[in-house]
Each structure stands twice: as C-alpha cells, then as structure tokens.
N, CA, C and O atoms as a GROMACS GRO file, in nm:
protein
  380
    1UNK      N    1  12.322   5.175   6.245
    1UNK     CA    2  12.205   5.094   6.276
    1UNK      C    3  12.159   5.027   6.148
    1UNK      O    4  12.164   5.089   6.042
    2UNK      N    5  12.126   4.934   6.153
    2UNK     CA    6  12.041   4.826   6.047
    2UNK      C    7  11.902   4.815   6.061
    2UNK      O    8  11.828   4.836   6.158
    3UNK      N    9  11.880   4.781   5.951
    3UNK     CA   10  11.752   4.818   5.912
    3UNK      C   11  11.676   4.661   5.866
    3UNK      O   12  11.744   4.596   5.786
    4UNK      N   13  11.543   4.595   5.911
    4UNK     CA   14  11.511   4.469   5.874
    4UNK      C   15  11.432   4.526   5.712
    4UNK      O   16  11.428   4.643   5.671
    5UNK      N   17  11.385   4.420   5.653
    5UNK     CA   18  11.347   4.467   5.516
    5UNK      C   19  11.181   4.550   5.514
    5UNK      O   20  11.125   4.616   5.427
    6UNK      N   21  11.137   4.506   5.668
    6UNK     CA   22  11.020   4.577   5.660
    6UNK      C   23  11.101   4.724   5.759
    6UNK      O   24  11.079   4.711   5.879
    7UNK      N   25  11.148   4.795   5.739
    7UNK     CA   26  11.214   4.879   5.830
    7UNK      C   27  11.216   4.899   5.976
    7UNK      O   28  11.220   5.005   6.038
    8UNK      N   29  11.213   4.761   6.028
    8UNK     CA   30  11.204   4.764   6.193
    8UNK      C   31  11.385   4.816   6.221
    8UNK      O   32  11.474   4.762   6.156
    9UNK      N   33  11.411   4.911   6.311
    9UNK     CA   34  11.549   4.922   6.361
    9UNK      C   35  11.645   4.804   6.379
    9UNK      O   36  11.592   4.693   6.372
   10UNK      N   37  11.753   4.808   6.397
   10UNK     CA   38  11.831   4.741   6.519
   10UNK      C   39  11.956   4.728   6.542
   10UNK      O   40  12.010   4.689   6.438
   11UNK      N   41  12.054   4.745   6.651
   11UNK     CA   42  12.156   4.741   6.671
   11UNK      C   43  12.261   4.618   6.623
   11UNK      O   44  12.226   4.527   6.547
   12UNK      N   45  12.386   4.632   6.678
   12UNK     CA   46  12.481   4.580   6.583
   12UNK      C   47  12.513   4.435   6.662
   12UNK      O   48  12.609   4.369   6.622
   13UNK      N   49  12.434   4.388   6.770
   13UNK     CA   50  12.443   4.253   6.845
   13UNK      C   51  12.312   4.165   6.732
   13UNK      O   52  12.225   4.219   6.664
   14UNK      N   53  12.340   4.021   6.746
   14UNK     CA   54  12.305   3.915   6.708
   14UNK      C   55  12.144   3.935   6.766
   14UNK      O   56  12.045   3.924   6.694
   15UNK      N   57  12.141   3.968   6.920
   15UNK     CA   58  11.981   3.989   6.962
   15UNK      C   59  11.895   4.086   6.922
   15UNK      O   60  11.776   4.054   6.912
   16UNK      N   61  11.928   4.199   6.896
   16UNK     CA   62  11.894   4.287   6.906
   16UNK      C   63  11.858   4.284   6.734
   16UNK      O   64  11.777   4.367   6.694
   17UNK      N   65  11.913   4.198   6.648
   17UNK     CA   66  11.891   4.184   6.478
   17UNK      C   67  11.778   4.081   6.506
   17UNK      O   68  11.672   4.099   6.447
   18UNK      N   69  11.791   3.975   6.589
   18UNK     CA   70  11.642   3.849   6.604
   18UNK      C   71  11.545   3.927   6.670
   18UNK      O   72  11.441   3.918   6.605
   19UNK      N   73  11.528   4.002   6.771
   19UNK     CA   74  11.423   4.079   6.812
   19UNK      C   75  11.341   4.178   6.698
   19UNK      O   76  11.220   4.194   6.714
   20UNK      N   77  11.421   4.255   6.566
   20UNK     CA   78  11.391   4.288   6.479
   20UNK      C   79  11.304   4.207   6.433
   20UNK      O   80  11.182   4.224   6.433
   21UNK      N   81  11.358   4.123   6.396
   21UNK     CA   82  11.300   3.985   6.256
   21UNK      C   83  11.208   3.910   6.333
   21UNK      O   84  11.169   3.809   6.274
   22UNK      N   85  11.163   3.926   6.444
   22UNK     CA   86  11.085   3.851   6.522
   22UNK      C   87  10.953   3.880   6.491
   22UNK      O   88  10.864   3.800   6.519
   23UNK      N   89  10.923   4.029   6.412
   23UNK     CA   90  10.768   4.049   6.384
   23UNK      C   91  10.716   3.969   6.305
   23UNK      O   92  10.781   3.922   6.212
   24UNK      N   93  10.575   3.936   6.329
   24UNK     CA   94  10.494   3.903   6.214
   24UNK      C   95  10.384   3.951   6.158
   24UNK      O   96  10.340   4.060   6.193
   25UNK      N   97  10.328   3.878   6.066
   25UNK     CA   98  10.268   4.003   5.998
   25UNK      C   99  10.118   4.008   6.090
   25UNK      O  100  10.060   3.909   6.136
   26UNK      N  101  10.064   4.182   6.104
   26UNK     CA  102   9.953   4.172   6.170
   26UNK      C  103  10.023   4.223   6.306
   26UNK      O  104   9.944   4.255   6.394
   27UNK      N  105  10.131   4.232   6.329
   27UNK     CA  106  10.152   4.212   6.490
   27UNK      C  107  10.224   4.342   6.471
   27UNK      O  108  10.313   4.374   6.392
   28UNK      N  109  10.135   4.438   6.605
   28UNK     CA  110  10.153   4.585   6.590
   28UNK      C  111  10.279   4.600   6.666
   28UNK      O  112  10.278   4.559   6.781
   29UNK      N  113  10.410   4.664   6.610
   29UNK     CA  114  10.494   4.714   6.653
   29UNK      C  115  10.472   4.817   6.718
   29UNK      O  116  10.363   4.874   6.716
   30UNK      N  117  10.612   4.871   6.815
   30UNK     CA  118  10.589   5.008   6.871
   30UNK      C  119  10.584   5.125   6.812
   30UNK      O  120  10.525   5.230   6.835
   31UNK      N  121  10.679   5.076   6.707
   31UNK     CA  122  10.663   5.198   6.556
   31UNK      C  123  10.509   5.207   6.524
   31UNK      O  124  10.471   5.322   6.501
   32UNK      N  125  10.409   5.104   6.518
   32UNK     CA  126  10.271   5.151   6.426
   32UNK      C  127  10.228   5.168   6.499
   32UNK      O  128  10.149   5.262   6.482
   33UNK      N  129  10.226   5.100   6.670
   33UNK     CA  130  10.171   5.171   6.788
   33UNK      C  131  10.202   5.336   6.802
   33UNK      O  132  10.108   5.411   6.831
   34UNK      N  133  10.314   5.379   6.784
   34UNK     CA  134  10.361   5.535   6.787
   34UNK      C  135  10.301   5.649   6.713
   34UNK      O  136  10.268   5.763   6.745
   35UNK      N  137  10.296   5.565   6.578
   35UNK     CA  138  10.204   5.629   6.458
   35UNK      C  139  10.080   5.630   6.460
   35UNK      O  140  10.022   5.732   6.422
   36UNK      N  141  10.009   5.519   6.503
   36UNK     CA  142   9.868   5.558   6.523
   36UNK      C  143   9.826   5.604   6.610
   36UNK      O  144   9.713   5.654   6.605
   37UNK      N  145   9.910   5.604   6.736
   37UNK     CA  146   9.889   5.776   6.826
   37UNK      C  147   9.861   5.866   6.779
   37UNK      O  148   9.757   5.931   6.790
   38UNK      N  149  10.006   5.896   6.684
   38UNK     CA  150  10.021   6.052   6.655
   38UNK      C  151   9.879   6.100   6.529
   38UNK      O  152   9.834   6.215   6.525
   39UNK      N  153   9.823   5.975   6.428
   39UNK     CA  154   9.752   6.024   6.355
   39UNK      C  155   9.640   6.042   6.434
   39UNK      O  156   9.586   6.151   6.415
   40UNK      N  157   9.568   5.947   6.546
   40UNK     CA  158   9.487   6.020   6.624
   40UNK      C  159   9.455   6.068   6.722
   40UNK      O  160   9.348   6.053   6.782
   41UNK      N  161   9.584   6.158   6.759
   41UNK     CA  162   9.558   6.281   6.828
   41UNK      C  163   9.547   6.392   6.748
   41UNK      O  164   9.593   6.387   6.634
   42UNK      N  165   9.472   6.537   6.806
   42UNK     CA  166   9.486   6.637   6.714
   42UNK      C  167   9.588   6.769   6.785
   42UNK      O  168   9.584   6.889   6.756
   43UNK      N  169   9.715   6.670   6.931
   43UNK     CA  170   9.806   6.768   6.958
   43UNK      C  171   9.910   6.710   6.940
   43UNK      O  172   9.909   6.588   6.955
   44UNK      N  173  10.034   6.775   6.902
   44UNK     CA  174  10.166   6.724   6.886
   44UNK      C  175  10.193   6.686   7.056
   44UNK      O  176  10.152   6.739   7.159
   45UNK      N  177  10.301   6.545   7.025
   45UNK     CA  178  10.303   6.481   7.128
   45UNK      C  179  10.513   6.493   7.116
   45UNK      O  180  10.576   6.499   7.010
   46UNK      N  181  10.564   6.493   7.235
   46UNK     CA  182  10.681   6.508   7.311
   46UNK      C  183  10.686   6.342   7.324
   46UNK      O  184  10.584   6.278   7.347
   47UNK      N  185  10.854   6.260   7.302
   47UNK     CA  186  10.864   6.152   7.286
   47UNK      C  187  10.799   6.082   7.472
   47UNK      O  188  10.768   5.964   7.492
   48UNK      N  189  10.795   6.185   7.568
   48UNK     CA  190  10.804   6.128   7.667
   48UNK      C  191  10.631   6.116   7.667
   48UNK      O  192  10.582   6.008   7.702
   49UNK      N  193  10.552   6.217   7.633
   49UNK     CA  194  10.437   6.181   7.638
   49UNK      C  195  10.392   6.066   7.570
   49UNK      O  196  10.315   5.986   7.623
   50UNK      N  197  10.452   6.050   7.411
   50UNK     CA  198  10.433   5.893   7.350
   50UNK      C  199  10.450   5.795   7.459
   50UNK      O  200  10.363   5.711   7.478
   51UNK      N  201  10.538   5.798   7.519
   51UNK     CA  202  10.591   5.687   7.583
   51UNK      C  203  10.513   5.670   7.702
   51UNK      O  204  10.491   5.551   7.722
   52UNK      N  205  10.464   5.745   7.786
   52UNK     CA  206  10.364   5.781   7.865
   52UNK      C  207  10.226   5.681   7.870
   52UNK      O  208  10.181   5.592   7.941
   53UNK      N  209  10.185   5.770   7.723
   53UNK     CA  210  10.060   5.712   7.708
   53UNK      C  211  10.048   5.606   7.629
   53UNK      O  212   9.929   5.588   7.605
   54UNK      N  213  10.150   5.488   7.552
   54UNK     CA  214  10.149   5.392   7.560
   54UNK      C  215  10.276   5.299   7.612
   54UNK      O  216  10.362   5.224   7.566
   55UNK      N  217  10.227   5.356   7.744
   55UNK     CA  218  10.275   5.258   7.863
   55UNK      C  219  10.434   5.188   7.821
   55UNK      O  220  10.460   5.098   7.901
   56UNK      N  221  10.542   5.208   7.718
   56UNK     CA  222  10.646   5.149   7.672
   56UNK      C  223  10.768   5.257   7.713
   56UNK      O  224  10.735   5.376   7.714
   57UNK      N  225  10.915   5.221   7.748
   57UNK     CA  226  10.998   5.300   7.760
   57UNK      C  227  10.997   5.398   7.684
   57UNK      O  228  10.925   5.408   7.584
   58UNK      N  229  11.088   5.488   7.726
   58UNK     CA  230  11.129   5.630   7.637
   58UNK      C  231  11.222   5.579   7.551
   58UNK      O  232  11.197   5.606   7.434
   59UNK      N  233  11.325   5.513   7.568
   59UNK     CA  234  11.444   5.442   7.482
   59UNK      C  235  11.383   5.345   7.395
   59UNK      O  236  11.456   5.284   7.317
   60UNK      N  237  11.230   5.315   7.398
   60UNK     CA  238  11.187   5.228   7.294
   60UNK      C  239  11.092   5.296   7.177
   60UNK      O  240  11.051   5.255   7.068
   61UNK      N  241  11.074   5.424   7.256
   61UNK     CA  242  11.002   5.548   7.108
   61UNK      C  243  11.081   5.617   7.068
   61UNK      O  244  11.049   5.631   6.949
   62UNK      N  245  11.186   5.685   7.090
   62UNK     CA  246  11.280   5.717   7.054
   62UNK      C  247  11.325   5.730   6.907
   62UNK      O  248  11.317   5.819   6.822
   63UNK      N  249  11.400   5.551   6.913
   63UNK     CA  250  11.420   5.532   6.818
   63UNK      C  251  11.277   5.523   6.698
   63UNK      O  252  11.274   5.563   6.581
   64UNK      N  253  11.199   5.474   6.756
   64UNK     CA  254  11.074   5.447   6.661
   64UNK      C  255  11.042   5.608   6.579
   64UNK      O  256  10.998   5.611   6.465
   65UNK      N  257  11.066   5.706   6.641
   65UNK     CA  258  11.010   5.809   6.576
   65UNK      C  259  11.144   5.876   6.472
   65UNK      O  260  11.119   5.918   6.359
   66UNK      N  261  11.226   5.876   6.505
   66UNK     CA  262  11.357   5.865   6.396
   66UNK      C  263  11.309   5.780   6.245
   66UNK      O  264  11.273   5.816   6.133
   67UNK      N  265  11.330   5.653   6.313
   67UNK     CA  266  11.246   5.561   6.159
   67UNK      C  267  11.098   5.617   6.097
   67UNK      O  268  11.064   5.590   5.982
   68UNK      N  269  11.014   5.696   6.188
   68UNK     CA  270  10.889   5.722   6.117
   68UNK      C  271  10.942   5.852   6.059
   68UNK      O  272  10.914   5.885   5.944
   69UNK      N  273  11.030   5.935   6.149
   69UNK     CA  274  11.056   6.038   6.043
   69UNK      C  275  11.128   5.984   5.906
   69UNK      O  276  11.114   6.056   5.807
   70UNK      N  277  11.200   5.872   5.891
   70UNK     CA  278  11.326   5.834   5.738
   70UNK      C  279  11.160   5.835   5.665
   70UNK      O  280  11.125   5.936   5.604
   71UNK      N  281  11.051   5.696   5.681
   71UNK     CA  282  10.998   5.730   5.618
   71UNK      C  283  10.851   5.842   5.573
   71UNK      O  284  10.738   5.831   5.525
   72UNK      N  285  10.925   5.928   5.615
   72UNK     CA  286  10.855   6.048   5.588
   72UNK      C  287  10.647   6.034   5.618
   72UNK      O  288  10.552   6.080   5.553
   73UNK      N  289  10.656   5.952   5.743
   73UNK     CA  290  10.521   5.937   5.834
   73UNK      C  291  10.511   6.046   5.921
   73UNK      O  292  10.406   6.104   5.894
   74UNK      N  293  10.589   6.117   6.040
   74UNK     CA  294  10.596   6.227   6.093
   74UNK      C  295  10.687   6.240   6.102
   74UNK      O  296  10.792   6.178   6.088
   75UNK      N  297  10.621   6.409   6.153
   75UNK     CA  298  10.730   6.562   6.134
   75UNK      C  299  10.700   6.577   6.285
   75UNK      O  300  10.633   6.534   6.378
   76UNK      N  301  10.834   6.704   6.233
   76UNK     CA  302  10.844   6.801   6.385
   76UNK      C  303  10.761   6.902   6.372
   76UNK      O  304  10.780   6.982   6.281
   77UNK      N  305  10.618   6.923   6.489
   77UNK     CA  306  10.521   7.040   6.444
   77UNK      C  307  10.598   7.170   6.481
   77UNK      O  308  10.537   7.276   6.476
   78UNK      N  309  10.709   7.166   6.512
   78UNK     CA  310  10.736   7.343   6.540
   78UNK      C  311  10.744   7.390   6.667
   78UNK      O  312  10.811   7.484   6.708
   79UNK      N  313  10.629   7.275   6.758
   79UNK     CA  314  10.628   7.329   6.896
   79UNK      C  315  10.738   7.244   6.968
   79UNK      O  316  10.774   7.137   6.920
   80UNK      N  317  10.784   7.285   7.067
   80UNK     CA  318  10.848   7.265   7.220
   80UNK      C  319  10.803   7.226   7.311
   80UNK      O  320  10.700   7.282   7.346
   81UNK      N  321  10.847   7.128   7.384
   81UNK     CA  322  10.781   7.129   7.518
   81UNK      C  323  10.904   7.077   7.611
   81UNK      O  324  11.014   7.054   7.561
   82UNK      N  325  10.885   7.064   7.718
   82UNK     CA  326  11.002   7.031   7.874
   82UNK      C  327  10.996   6.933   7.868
   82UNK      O  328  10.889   6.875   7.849
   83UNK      N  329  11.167   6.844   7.889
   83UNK     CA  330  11.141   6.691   7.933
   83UNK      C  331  11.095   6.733   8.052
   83UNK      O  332  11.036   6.836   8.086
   84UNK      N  333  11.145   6.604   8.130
   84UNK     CA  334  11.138   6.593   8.294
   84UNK      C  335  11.260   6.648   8.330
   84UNK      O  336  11.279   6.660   8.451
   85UNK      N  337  11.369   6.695   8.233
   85UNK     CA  338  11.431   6.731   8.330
   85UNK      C  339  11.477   6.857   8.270
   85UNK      O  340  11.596   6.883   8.251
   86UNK      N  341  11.374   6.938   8.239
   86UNK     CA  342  11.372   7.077   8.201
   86UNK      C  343  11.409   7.112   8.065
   86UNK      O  344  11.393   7.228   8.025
   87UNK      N  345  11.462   7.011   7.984
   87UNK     CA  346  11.532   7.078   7.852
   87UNK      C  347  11.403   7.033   7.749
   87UNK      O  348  11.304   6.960   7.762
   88UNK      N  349  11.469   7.131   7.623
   88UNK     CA  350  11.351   7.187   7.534
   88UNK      C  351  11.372   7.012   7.441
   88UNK      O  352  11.476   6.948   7.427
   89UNK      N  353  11.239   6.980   7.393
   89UNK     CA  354  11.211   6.883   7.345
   89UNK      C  355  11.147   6.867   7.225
   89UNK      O  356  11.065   6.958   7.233
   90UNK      N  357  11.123   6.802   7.092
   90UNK     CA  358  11.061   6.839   6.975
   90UNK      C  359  10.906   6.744   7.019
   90UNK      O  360  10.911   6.636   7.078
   91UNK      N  361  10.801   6.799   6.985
   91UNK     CA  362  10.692   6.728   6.972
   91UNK      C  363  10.616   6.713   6.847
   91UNK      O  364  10.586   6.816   6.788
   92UNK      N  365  10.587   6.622   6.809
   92UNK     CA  366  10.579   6.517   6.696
   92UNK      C  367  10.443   6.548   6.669
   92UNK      O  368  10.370   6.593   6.758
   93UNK      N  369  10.398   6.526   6.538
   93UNK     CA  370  10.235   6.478   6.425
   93UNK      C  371  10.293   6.436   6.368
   93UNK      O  372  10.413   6.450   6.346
   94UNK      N  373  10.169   6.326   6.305
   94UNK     CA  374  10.200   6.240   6.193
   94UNK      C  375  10.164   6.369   6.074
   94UNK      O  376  10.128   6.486   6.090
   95UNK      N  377  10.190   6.290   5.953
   95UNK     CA  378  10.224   6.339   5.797
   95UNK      C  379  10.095   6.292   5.738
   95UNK      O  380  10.072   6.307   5.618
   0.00000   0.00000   0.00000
C-alpha cells in the first residue's frame, strides 16, 4: 500500500491513488473522523462500532485505524469484543 505525503492510504490502481490526493486542506477525512471519535469517547471502540457510529463502511475504518496505529495516534486497549459474526475483535483508544 502507498502512502500520499499527508499519510492518506491507497491501493495500487490509478483511482484509488486520485481519491487519496483528492483531500484538501480543512476537509475531514475518515482517518480524523475515526480519531476524533476515539479521543472523545471514554470506551474503547471495536472497528464495527467506529463504523456504526459514523455512519461509513467497515472496509473504510479498517484501513484508517492501521494508519492511525503507524502513526502512533491509537492503540489496542486490551479489551475484546464480538464482531457480528461472533469472532474476537480488538477495540481501539486514541494515544
């Protein structure tokens, strides 16, 4: 995966590198949308609950919380919780 210079993700197609580079400045990604969840809540959140409660796919927080973990924004709190389809899941705080 590639990385834009402000560290937005993106795959190895031509679209998926312009959808990167498409931010501008001021304009909240799902990554700072993800993060300013996690700093204000005071429970660790499961990627499906991120995704939940701001209304965006699971395949689009996902990746976002991978990149907040590189730069060392959040951790894994330790706890567990169930996807939907029963298996054990890491739930997230910010740093």
């Amino acid at each position: 995966m590639g990385y834009t210079e402000t560290g937005i993700g993106y795959q190895k197609t031509d679209t998926s590198k312009e959808a990167a580079r498409s931010n501008y400045e001021g304009k909240l990604t799902i990554r700072d949308r993800v993060h300013q969840l996690l700093e204000k809540t005071s429970q660790a959140l499961s990627t499906e609950d991120i995704a939940g409660l701001l209304n965006v796919p699971y395949g689009s927080v996902q990746p976002r919380l991978s990149e907040l973990q590189n730069e060392d924004k959040v951790e894994d709190s330790g706890e567990r919780g169930k996807t939907k389809w029963g298996k054990s899941c890491i739930k997230w705080v910010a740093k």
